[in-house]
C-alpha positions as CSV (number, residue, x, y, z in Angstrom):
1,X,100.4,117.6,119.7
2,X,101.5,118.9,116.4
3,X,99.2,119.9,113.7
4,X,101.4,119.5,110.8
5,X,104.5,116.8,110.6
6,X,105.9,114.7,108.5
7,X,106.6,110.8,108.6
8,X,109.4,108.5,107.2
9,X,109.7,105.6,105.6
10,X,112.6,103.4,104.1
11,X,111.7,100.9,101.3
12,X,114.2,97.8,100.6
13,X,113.9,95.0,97.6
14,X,115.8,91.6,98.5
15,X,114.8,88.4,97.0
16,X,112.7,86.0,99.1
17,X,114.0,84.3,102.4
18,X,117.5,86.7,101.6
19,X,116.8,89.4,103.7
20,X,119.8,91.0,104.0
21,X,120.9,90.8,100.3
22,X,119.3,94.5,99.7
23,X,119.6,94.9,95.7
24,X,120.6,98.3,94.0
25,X,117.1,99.7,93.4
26,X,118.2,102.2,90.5
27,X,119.0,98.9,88.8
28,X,117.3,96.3,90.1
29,X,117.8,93.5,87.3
30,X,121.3,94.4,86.0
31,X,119.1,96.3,83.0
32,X,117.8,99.1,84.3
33,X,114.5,98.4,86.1
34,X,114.2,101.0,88.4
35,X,111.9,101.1,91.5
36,X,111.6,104.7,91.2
37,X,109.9,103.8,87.8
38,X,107.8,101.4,89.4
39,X,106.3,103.9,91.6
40,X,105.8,106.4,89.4
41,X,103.6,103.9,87.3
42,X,102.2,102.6,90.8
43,X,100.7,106.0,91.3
44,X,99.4,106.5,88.2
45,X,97.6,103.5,88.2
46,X,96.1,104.8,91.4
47,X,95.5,108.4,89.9
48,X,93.3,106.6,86.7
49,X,91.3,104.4,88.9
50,X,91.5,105.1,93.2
51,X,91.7,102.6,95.6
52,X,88.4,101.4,97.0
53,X,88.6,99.0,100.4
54,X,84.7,97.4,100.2
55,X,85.5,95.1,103.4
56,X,87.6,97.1,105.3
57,X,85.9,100.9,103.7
58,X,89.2,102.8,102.9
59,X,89.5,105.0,100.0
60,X,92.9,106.5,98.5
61,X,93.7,108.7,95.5
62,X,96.4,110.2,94.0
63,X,97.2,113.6,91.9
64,X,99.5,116.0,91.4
65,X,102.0,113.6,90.4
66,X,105.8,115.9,89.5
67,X,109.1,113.9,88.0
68,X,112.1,115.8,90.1
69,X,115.1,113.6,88.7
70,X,115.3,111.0,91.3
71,X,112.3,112.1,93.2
72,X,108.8,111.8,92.7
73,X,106.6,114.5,94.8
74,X,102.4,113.7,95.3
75,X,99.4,114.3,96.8
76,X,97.2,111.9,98.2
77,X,93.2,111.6,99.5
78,X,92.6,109.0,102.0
79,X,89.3,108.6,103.9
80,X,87.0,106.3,105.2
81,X,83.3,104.9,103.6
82,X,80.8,103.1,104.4
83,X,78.6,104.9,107.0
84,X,76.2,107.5,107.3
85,X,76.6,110.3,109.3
86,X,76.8,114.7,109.2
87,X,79.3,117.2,109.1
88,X,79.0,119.3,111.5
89,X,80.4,123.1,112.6
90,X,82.1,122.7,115.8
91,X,81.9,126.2,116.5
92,X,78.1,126.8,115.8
93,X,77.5,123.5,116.8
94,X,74.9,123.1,113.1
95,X,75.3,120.7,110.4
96,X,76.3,121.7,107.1
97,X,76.5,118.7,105.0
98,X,75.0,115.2,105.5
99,X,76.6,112.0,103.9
100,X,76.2,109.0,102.6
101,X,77.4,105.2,102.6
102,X,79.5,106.2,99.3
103,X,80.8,109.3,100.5
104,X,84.0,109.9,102.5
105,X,85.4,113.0,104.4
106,X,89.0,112.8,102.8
107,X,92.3,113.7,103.9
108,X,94.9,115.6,101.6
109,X,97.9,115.1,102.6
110,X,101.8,115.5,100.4
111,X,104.0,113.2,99.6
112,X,107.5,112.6,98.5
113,X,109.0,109.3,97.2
114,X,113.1,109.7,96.8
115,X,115.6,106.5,95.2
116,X,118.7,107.2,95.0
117,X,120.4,106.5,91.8
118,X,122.8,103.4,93.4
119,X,121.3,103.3,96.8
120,X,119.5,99.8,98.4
121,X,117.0,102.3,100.0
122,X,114.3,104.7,98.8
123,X,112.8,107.2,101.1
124,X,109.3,107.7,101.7
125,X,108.3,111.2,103.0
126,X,104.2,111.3,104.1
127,X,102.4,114.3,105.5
128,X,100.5,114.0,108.6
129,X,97.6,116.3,109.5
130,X,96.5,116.1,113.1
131,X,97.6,112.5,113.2
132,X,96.0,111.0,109.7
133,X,98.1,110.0,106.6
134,X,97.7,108.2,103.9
135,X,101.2,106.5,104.3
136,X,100.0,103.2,106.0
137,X,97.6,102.0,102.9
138,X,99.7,103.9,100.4
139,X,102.4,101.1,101.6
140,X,100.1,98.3,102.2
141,X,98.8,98.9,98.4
142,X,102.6,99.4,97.0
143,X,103.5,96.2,98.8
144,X,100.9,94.2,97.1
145,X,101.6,95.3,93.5
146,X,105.3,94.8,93.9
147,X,104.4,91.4,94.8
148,X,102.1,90.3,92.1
149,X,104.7,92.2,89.7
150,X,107.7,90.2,90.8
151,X,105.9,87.1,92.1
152,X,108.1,84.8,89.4
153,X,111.0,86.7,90.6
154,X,110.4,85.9,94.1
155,X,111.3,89.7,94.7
156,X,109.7,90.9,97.8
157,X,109.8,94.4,99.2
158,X,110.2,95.8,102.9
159,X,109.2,98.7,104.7
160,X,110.3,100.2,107.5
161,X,110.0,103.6,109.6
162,X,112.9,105.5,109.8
163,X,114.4,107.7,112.8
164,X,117.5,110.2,112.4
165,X,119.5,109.3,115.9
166,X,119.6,113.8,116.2
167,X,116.1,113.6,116.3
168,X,115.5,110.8,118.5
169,X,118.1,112.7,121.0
170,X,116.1,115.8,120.8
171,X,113.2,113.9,121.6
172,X,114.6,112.2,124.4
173,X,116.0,115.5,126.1
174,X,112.3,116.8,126.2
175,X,110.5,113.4,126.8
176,X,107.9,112.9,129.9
177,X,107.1,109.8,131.4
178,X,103.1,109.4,131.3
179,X,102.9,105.2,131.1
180,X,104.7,102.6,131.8
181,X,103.0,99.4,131.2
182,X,104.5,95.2,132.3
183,X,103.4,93.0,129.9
184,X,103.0,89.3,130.5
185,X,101.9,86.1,128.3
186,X,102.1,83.3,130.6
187,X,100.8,83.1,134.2
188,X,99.7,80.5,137.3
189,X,95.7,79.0,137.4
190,X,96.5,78.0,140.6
191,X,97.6,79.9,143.8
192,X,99.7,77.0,145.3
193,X,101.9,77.2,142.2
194,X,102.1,81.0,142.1
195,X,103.9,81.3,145.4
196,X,106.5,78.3,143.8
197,X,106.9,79.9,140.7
198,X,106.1,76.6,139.1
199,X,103.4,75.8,136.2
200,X,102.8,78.8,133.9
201,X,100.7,78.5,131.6
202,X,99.9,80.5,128.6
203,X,96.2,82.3,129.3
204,X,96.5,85.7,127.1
205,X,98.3,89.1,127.8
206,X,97.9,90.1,131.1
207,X,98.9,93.7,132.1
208,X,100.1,96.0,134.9
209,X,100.3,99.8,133.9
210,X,101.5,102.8,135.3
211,X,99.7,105.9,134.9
212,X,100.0,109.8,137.3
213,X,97.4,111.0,138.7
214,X,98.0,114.0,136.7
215,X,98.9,115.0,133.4
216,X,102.2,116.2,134.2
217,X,103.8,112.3,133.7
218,X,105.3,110.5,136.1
219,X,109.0,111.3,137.5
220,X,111.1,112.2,134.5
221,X,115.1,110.2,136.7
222,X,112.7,107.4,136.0
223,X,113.4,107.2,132.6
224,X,116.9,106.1,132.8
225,X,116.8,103.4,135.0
226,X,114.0,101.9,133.3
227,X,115.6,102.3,130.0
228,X,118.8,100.8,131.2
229,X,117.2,97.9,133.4
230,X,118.7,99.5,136.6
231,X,115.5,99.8,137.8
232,X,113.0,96.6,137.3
233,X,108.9,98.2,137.3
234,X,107.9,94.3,138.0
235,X,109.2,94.4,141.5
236,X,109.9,98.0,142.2
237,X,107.3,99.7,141.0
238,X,104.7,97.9,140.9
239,X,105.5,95.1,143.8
240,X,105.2,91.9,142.4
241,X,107.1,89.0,143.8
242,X,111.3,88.9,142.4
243,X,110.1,85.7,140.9
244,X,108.0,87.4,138.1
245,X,110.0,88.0,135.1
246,X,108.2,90.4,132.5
247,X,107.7,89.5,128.5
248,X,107.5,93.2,127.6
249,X,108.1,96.7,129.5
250,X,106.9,99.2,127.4
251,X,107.2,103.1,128.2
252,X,105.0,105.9,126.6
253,X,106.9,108.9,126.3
254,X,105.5,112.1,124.9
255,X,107.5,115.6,124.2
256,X,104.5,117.7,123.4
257,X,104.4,117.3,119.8
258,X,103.9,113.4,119.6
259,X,103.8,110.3,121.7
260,X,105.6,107.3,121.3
261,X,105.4,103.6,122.7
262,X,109.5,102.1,123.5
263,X,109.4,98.4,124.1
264,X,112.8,98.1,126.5
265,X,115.5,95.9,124.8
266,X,113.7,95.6,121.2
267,X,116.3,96.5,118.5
268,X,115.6,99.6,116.7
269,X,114.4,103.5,117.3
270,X,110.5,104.1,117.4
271,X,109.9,105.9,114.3
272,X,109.1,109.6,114.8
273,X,107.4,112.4,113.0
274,X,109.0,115.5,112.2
275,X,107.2,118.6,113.1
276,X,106.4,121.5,110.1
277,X,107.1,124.5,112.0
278,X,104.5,127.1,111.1
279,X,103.7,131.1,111.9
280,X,100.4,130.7,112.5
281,X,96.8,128.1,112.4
282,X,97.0,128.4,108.8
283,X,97.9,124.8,106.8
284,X,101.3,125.2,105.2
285,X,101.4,125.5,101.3
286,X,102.9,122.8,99.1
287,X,106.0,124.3,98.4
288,X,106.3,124.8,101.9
289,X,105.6,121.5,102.7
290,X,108.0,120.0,99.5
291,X,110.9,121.9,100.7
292,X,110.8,121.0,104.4
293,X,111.1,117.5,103.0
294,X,113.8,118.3,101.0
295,X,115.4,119.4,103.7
296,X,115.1,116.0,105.5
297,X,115.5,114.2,102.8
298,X,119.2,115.5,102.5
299,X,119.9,115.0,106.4
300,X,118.2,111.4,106.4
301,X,120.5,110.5,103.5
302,X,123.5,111.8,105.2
303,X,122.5,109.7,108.6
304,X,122.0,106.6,106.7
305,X,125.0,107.0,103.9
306,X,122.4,106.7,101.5
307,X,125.0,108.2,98.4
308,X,122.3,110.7,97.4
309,X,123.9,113.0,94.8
310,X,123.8,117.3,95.1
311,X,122.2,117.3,91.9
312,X,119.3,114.4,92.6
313,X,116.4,117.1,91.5
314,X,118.1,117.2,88.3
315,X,117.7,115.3,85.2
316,X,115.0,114.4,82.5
317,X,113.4,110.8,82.2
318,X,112.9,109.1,78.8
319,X,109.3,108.2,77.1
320,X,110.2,104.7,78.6
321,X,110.6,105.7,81.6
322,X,107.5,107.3,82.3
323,X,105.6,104.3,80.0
324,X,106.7,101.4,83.1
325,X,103.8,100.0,84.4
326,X,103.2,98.3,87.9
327,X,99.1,98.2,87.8
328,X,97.4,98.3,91.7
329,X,95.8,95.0,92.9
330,X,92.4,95.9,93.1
331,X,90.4,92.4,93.4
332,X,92.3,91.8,97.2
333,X,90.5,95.3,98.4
């Protein structure tokens, strides 16, 4: 799998129970308030005072916070509290560090937050490192404060992970088959009314999965068939009677650099990560990293018809600007 990738994210405002009714986030109120703004205060909110998770023992921080015109560029240190435990040299096989309840091993990891100047959706560009980001409670967090900020607006924001069709193709063309996996919810107590298909009941999630005997994958001409319902795994795969009907089929695919889950018929790509091609071992730097998402920033924006502008690194922000506030809810943590 790969080391080094990046992850995206799309971020929406509508007002609540209009989901479709996506407002202009460089002007979100018809006067200016900017969710670019809001972020930028979101983060620095997070960079006075980090995030601490007691229940749940989760830790994020922020730094390195740079203003690029319509783009916001960070790093973030994510980890996880609460235990005791050593660190320990794989290599040697000796401990060099022991730790505490109130220490954490963290994660740095780059980020890049983009809003359009007329667009209805922002871009949110996380590094991943070996599988671990801080994008999920960097969102969860950025969610809550948006709410409690514009709970009297009943303004509600949405997330989403985003996939550029090129890339899912590419993925596609090199995908392996290693799972596939029939989900059901409902199914017969009795044995009498299993053979007449009559009196399901609901009893949990029952599954039937697929796996090779080696880790080569199963046959890749399955994927096809599957995908297009030509071919049903209930019955022809894995033998159940015609009269069972599956809730979910669900297919892990894996290309070398990342696995992914595809529930058949659900609307939507999987959301991928974009590999950071690199020379050697070595962790790329952050210019490195900040142009590679540049880079994808510009072709997501093109695949979406986002309107981003040549010239969206460009451009100074006023005293009032960088003064907006949106504070992180810290007594829900």
């Amino acid at each position: 799998m790969t080391r080094y990738s990046v992850a995206a994210y799309g971020l929406k405002v509508a007002p609540f129970r209009q989901n479709k009714k996506f407002l202009n986030l460089g002007d979100m109120d018809g006067r200016g308030l900017d969710l670019l703004h809001l972020i930028h205060g979101f983060l620095k909110s997070i960079q006075t005072s980090a995030i601490i998770e007691e229940q749940f023992g989760h830790y994020l921080s922020t730094e390195n916070i740079t203003i690029q015109g319509r783009s916001i560029s960070f790093g973030a240190e994510y980890g996880r509290f609460g235990f005791e435990g050593a660190v320990k040299n794989v290599r040697t096989n000796r401990r060099t560090h022991r730790f505490g309840v109130d220490e954490s091993a963290v994660v740095h990891v780059r980020n890049m937050i983009i809003v359009p100047p007329s667009s209805n959706t922002a871009l949110l560009l996380a590094e991943r490192c070996s599988g671990r980001g801080a994008a999920s409670i960097f969102l969860r967090h950025l969610t809550k404060a948006f709410r409690k900020r514009f709970h009297d607006e009943g303004l509600i924001l949405h997330k989403e992970g985003l996939t550029e069709e090129a890339a899912w193709k590419r993925f596609m063309e090199r995908a392996r088959l290693t799972q596939i996996k029939v989900v059901r919810y409902s199914r017969n107590h009795d044995l009498a009314d299993a053979i007449t298909g009559i009196g399901e009941t609901h009893i949990g999630r029952l599954e039937y999965t697929v796996k090779p005997l080696r880790s080569s994958g199963l046959a890749r001409q399955l994927i096809s068939p599957l995908m297009d319902r030509s071919l049903k795994p209930e019955t022809q795969i894995l033998g159940l009677r015609d009269e069972v009907e599956a809730d979910e089929i669900r297919l892990q695919l894996t290309d070398g650099d990342q696995q992914r889950e595809i529930v058949l018929g659900k609307d939507g790509l999987p959301t991928l990560v974009y590999p950071i091609k690199t020379s050697n071992e070595d962790r790329p730097p952050d210019e490195a990293v900040y142009d590679y998402m540049t880079e994808l920033a510009l072709t997501l924006a093109q695949s979406l018809e986002l309107g981003l502008p040549s010239n969206w690194k460009l451009g100074s922000w006023t005293k009032q600007a960088k003064a907006v506030q949106m504070e992180a809810v810290r007594d829900e943590c």
